[in-house]
C-alpha positions as CSV (number, residue, x, y, z in Angstrom):
1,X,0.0,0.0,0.0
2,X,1.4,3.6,-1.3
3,X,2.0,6.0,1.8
4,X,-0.2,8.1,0.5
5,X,-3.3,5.8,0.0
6,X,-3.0,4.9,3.5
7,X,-2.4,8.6,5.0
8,X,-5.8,9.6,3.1
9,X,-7.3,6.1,4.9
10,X,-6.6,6.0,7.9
11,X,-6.2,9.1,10.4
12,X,-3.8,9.4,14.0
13,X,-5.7,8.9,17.0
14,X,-5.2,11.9,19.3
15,X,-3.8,11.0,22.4
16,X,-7.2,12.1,24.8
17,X,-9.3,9.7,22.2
18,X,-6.5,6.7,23.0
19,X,-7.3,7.3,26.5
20,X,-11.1,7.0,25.8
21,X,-10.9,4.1,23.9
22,X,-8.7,2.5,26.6
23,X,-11.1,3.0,29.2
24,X,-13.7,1.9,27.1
25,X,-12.1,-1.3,26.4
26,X,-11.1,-1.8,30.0
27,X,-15.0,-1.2,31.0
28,X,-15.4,-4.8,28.9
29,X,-16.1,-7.9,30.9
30,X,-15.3,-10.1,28.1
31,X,-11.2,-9.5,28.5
32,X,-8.9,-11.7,30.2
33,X,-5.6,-10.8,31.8
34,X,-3.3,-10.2,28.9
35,X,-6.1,-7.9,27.4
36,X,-6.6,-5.8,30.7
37,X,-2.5,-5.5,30.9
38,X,-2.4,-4.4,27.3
39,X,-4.7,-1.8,27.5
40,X,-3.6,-0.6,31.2
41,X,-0.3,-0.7,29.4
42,X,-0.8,1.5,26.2
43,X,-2.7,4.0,29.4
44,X,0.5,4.4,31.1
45,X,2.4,5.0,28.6
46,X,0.0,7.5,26.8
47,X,0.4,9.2,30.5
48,X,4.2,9.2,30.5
49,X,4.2,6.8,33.5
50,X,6.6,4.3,32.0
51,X,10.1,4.3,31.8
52,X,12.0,5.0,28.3
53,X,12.3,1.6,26.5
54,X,16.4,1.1,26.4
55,X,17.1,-1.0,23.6
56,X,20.1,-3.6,23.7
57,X,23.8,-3.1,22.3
58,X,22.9,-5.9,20.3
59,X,19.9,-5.3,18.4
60,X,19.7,-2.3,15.9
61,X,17.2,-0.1,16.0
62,X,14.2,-0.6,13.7
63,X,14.6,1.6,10.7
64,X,11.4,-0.2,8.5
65,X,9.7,2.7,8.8
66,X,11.8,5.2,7.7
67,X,10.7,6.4,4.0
């Protein structure tokens, strides 16, 4: 998929709308545990309430992305 076609797709979530939809989620009785830590996790980091991610010596940084 061209960058384009997807940019015109698909639109960025703002972060108060992530926090909305997490809550939302985590309201759902349906979830088990590795739903409910997911969710609490993407929350906290939304909030700045995890640590930076350090990556290892030995593995490169992901650079897929780059265009």
């Amino acid at each position: 998929m061209e960058q384009d076609n997807y940019t015109e797709q698909y639109t960025r979530m703002s972060t108060e709308d992530m926090l909305q939809y997490c809550d939302e989620a985590l309201a759902w009785e349906e979830f088990g545990e590795v739903d409910i830590f997911f969710f609490e996790s993407v929350k906290k980091i939304l909030l700045g309430q995890c640590p930076d991610v350090q990556l290892s010596e030995n593995i490169p940084p992901d650079t897929s992305m780059k265009g």
